[in-house]
MARFI-646892 format. One line per field, with one value per residue: residue number from 1; residue in three letters; y, z, x of N, C-alpha, C, O in turn. Coordinates in Angstrom, 3 decimals, padded with zeros to 6 digits. Layout:
MARFI-646892
seq	c(NUM	...)
type	c(Ala	...)
nyy	c(Y	...)
nzz	c(Z	...)
nxx	c(X	...)
cayy	c(Y	...)
cazz	c(Z	...)
caxx	c(X	...)
cyy	c(Y	...)
czz	c(Z	...)
cxx	c(X	...)
oyy	c(Y	...)
ozz	c(Z	...)
oxx	c(X	...)
This chain:
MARFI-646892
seq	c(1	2	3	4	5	6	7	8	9	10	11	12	13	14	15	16	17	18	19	20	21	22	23	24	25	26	27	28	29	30	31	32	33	34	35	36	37	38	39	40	41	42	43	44	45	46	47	48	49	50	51	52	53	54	55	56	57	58	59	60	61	62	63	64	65	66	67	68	69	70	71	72	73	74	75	76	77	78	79	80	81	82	83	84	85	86	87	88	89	90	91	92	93	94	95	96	97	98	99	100	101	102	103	104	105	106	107	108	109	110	111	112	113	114	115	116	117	118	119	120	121	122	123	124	125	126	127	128	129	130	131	132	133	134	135	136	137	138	139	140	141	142	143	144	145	146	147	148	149	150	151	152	153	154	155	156	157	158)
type	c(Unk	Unk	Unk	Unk	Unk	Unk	Unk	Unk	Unk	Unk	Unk	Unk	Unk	Unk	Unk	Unk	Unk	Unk	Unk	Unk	Unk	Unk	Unk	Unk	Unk	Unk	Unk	Unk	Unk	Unk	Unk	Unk	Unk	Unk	Unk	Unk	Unk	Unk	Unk	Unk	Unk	Unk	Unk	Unk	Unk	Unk	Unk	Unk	Unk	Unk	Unk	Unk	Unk	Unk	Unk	Unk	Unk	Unk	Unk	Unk	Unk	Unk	Unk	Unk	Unk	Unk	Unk	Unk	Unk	Unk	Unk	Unk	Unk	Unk	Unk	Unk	Unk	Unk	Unk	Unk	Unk	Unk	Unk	Unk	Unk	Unk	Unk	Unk	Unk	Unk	Unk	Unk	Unk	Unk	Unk	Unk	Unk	Unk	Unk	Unk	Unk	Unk	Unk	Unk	Unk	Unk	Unk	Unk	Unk	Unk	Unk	Unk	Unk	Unk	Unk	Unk	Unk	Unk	Unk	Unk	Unk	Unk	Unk	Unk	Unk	Unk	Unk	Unk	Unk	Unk	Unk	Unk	Unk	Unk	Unk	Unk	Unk	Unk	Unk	Unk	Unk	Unk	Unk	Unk	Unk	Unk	Unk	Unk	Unk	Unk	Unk	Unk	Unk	Unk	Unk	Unk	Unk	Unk)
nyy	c(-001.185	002.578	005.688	007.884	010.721	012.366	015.604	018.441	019.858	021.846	023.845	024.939	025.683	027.522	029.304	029.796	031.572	033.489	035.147	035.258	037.268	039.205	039.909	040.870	043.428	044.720	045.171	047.032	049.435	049.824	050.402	052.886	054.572	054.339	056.109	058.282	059.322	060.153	059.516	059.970	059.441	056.930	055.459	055.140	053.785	050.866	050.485	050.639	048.080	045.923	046.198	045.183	042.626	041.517	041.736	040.200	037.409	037.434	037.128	034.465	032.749	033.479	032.852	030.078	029.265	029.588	027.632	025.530	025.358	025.272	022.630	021.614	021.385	019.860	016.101	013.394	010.471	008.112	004.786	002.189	001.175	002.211	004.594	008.248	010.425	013.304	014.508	015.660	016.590	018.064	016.874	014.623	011.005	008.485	005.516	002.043	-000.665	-003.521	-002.505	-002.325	-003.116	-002.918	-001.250	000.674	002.992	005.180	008.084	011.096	010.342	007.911	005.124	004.153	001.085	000.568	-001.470	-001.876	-000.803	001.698	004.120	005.557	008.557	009.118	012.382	012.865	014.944	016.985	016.139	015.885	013.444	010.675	008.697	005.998	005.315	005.513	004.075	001.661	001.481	001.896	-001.048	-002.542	-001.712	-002.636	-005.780	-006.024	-005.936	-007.998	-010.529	-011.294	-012.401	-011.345	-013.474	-015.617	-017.318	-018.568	-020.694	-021.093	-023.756	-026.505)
nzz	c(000.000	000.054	000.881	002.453	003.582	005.394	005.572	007.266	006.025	003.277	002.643	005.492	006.283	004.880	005.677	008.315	007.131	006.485	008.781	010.167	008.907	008.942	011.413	011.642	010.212	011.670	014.507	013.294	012.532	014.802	016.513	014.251	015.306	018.044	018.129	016.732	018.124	020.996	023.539	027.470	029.443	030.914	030.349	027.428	027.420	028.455	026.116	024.044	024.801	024.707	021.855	020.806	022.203	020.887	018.017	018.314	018.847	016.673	013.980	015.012	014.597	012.093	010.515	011.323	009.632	007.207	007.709	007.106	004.844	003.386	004.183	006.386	010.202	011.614	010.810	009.606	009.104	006.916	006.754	005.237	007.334	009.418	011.514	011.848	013.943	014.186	014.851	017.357	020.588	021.030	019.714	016.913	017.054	016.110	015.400	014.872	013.056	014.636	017.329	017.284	018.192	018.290	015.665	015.954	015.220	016.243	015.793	015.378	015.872	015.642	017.222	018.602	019.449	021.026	022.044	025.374	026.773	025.856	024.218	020.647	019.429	016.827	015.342	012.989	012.993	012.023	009.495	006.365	005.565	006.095	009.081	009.606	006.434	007.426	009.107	008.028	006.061	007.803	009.321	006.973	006.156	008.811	008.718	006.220	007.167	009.019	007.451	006.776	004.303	002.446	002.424	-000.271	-002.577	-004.411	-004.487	-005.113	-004.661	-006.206)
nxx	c(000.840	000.104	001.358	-000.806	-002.664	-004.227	-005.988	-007.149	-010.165	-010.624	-012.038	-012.459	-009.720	-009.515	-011.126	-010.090	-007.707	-009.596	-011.080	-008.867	-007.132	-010.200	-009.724	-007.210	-007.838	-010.033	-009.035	-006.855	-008.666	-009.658	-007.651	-006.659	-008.743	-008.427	-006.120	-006.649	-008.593	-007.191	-007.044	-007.142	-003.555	-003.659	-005.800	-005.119	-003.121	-004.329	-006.011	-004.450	-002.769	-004.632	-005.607	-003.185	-003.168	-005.734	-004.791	-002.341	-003.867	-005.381	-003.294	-002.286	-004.612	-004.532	-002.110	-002.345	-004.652	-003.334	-000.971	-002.510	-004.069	-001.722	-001.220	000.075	000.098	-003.007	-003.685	-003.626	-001.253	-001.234	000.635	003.069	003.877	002.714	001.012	000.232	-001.283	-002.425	-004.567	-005.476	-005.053	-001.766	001.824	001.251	002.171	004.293	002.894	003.433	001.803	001.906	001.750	-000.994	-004.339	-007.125	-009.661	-012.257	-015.466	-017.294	-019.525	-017.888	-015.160	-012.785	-011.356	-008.556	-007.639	-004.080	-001.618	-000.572	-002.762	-003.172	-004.762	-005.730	-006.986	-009.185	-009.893	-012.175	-013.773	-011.853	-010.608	-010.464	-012.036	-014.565	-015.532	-016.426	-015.421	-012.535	-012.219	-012.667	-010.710	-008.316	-008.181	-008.259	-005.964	-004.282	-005.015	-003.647	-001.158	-000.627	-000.979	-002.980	-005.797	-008.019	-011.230	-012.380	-014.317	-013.099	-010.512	-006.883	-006.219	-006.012)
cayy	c(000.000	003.289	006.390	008.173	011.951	012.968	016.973	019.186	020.043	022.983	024.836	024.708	025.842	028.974	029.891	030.405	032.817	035.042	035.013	035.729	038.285	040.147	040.138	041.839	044.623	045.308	045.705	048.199	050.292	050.278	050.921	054.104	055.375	055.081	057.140	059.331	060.036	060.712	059.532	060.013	058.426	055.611	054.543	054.913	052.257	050.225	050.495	049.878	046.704	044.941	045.841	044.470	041.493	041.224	042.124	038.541	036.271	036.700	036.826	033.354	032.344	033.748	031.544	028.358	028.695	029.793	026.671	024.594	025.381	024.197	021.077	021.318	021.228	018.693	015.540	011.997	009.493	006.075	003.625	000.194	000.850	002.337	006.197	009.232	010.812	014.497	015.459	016.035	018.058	017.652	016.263	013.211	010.381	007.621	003.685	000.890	-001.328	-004.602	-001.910	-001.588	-004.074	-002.992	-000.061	001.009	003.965	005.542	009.214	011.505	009.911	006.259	004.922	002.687	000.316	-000.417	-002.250	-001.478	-000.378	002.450	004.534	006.641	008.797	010.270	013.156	012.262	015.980	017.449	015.768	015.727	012.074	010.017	007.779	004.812	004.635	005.918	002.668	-000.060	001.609	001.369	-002.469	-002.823	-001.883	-003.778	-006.995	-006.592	-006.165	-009.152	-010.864	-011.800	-011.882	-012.239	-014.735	-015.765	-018.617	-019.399	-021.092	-021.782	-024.964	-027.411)
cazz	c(000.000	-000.548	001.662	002.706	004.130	005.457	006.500	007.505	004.453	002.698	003.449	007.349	006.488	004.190	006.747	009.440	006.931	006.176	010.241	011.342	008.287	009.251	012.696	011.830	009.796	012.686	015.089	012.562	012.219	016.002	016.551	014.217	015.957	019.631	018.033	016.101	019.799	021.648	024.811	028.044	029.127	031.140	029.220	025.928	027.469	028.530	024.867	023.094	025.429	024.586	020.878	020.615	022.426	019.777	017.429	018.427	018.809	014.716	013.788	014.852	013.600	009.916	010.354	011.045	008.296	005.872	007.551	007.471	003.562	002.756	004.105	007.692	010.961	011.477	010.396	009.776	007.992	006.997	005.690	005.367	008.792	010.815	011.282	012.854	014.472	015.012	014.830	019.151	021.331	020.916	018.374	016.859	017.736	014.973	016.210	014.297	013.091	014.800	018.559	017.077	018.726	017.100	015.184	016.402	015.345	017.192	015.502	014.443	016.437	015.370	018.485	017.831	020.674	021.097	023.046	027.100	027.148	025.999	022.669	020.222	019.208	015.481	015.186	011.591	011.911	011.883	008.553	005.805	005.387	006.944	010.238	008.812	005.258	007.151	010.075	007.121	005.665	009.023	009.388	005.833	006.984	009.844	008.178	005.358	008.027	009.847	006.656	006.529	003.275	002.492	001.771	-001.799	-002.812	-005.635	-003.668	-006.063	-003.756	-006.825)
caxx	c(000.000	001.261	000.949	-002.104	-002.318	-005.578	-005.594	-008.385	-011.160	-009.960	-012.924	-011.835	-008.457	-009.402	-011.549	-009.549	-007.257	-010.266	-011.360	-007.722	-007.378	-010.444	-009.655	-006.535	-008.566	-010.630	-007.695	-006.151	-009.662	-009.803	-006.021	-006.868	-009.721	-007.870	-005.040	-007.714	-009.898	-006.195	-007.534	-006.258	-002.705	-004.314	-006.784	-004.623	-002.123	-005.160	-006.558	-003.084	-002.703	-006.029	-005.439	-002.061	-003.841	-006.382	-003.880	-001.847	-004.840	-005.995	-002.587	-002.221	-005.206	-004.223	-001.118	-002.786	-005.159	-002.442	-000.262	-003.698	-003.850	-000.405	-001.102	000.568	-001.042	-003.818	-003.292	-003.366	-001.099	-000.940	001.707	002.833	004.835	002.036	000.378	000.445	-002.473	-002.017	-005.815	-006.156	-003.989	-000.989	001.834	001.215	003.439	004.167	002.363	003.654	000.720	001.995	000.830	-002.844	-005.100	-008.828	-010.345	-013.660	-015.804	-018.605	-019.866	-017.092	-014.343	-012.194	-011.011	-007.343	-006.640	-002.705	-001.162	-000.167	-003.932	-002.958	-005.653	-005.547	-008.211	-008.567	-010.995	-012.637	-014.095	-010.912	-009.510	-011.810	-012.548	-015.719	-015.142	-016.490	-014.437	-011.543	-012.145	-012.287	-009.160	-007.625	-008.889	-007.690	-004.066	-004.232	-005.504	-002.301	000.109	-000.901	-000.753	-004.738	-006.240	-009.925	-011.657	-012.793	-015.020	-012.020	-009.508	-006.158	-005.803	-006.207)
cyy	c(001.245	004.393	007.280	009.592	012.378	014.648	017.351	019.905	021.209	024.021	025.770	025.822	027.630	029.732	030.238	031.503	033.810	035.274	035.849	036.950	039.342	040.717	041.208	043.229	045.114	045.699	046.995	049.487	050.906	051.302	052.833	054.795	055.724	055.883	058.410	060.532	060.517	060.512	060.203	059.149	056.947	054.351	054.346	053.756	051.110	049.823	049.341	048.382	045.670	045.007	045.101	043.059	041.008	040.546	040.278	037.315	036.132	036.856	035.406	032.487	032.385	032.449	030.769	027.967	028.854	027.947	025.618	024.477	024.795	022.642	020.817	021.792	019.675	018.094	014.134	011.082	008.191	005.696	002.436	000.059	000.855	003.889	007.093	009.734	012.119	015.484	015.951	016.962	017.384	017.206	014.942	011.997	008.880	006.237	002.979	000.045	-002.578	-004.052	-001.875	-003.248	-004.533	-001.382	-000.061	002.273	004.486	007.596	009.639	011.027	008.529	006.235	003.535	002.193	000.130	-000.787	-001.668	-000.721	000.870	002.839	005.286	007.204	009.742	010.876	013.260	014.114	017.446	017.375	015.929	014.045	011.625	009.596	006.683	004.498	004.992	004.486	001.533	000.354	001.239	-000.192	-002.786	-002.965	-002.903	-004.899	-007.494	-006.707	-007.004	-010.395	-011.845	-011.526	-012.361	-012.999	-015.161	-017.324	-019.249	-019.250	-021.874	-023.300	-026.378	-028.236)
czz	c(000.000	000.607	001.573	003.496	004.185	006.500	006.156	006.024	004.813	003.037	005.354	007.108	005.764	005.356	008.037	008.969	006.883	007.857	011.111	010.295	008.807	010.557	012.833	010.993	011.001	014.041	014.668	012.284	013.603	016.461	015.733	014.575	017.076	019.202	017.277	017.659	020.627	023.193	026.225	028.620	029.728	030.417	027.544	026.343	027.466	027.015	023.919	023.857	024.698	022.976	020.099	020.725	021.075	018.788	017.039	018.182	017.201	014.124	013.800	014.363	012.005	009.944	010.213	010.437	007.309	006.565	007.043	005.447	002.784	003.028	005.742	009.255	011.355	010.560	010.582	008.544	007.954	006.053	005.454	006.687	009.584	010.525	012.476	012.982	014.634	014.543	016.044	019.130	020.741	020.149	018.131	016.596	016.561	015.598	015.107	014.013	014.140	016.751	018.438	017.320	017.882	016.867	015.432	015.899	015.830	017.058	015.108	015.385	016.099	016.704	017.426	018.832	020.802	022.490	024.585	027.260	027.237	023.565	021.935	019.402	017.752	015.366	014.047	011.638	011.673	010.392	007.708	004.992	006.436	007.985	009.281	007.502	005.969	008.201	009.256	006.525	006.451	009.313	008.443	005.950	008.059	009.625	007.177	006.167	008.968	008.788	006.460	005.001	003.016	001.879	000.518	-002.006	-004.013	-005.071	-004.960	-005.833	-004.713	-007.111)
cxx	c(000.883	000.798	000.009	-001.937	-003.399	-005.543	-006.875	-008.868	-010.469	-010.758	-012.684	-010.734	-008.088	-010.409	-011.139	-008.327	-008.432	-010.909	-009.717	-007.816	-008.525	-010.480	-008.411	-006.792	-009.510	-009.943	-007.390	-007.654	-009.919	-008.601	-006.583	-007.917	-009.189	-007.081	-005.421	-007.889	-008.207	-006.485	-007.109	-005.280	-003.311	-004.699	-006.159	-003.728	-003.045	-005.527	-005.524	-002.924	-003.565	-006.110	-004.128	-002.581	-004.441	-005.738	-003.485	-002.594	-004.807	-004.739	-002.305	-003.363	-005.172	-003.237	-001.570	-003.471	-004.059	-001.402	-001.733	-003.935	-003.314	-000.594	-000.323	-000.994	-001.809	-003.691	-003.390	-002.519	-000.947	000.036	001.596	003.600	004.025	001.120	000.595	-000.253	-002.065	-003.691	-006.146	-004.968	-002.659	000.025	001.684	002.388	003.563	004.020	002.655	002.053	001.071	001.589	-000.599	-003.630	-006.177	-008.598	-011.734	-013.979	-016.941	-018.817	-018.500	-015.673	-014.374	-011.171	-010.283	-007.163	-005.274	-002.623	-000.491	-001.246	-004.130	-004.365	-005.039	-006.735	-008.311	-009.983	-011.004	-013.184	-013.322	-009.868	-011.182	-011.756	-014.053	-015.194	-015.813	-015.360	-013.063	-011.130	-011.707	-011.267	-007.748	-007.473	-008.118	-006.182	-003.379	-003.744	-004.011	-001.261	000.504	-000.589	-001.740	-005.134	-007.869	-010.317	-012.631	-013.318	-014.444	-010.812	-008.067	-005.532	-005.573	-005.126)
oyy	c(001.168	004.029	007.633	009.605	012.864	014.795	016.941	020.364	021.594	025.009	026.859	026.869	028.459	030.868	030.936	032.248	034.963	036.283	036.584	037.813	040.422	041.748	042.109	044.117	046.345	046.656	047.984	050.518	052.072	052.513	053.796	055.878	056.896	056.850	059.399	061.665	061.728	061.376	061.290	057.972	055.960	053.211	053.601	052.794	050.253	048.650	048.208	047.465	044.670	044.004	044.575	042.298	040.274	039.346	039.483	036.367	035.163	036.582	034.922	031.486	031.662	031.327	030.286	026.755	027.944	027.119	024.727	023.361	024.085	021.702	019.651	022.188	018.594	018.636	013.672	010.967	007.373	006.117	001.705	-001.051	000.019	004.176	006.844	010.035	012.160	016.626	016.721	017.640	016.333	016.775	014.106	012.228	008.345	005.798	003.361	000.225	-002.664	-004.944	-001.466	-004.264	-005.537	-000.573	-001.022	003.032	003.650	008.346	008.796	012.079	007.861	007.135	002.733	002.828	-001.079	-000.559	-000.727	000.268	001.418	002.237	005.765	006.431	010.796	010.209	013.740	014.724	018.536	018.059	016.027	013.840	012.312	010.093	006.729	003.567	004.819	003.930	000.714	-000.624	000.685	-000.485	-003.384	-003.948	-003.620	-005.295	-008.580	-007.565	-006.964	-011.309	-012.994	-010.456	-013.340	-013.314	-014.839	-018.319	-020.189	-018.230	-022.943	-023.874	-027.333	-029.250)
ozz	c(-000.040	001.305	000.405	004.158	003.149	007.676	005.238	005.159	005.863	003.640	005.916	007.743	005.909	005.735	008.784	009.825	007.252	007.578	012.086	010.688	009.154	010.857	013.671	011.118	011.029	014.637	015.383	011.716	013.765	016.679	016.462	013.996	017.453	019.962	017.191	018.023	020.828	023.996	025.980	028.570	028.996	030.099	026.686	025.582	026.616	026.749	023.442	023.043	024.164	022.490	018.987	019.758	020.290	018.529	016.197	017.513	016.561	012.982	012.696	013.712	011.101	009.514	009.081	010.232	006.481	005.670	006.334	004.927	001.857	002.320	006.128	009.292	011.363	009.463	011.713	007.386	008.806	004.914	005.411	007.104	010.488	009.420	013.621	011.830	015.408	014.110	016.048	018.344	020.101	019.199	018.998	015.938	016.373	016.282	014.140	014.866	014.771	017.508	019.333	016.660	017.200	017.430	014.983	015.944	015.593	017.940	014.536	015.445	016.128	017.066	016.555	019.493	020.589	023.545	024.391	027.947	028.088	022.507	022.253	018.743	017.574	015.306	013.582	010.574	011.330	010.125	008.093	003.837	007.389	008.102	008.085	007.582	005.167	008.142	009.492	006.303	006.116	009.583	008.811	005.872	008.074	009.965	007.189	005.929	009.627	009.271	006.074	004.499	003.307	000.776	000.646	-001.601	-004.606	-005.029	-005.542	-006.516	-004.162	-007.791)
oxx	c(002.111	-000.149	-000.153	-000.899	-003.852	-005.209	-007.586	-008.123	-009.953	-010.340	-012.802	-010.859	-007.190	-010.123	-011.825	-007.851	-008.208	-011.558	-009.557	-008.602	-008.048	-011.081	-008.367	-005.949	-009.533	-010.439	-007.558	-007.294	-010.277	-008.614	-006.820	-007.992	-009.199	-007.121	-004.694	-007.574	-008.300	-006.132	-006.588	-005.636	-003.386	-004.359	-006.634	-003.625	-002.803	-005.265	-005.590	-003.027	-003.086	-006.633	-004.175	-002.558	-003.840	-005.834	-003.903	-002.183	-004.399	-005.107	-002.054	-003.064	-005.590	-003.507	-001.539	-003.538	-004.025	-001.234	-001.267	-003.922	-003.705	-000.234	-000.251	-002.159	-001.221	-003.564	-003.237	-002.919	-000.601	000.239	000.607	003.932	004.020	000.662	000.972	-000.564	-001.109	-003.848	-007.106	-004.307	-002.619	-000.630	001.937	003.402	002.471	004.944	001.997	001.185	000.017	001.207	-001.339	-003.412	-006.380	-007.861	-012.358	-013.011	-017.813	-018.398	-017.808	-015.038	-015.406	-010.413	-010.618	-006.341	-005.179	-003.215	000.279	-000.988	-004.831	-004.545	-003.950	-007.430	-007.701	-011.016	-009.970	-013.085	-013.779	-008.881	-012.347	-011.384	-014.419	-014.074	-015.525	-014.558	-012.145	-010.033	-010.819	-010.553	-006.701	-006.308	-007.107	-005.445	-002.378	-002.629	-003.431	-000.411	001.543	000.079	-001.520	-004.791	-008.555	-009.870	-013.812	-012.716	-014.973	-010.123	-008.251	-004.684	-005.026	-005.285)
């Protein structure tokens, strides 16, 4: 099998540039109004503070749709070695198939058993794939790396 790269729908990913984008147009409209009005000093540090704030927040949101675009970020991949989960907190950590117990799915979450009773949890509405086709793909991997093959009512046994 060959490798597999499931990242957050594109929709998702342009939407968090035009969200951080107009967040930093409304910053900059505010920004020139406090320096318009000339307040007094207090309240102008107060002001400048909380728009800098702002400021930072949709900044990093532009980023992570513009990284979310390219293709980084959220993430899932598969091989013939194993996958890497990086749709939850956190980064994702690469599991060998011969650790993966079962695949289960239950609504927008595929639940991976490995081994030392330890999960892993892939948020399906984070990538743009289904949970179901992305479970029997999972299963599917599994199954070759175990070296199961299915079963056919034309057996070359003759």
């Amino acid at each position: 099998m060959t490798r597999t790269v499931y990242g957050p729908p594109t929709q998702l990913a342009v939407r968090g540039v035009g969200v951080g984008a107009a967040g930093l147009g409304l910053v900059t409209i505010a920004l020139t109004i406090v320096l318009a009005a000339d307040p007094a000093g207090w309240l102008r540090a107060v002001l400048l503070v909380l728009l800098a704030a702002a400021a930072v927040v949709a900044l990093v949101i532009l980023l992570v749709g513009v990284l979310r675009v390219f293709g980084r970020g959220t993430r899932l991949v598969l091989d013939d070695d194993g996958f890497v989960n990086a749709t939850g907190f956190g980064v994702g950590r690469r599991v060998p198939w011969r650790d993966v117990r079962k695949v289960q799915t239950d609504g927008a979450i595929v639940s991976v058993d490995l081994s030392g009773g330890r999960q892993s949890l892939i948020r399906t509405a984070s990538i743009d794939v289904e949970p179901r086709v992305l479970a029997r793909e999972l299963r599917g991997r599994l199954n070759q790396d175990r070296g199961y093959r299915p079963l056919s009512g034309q057996d070359d046994l003759a």
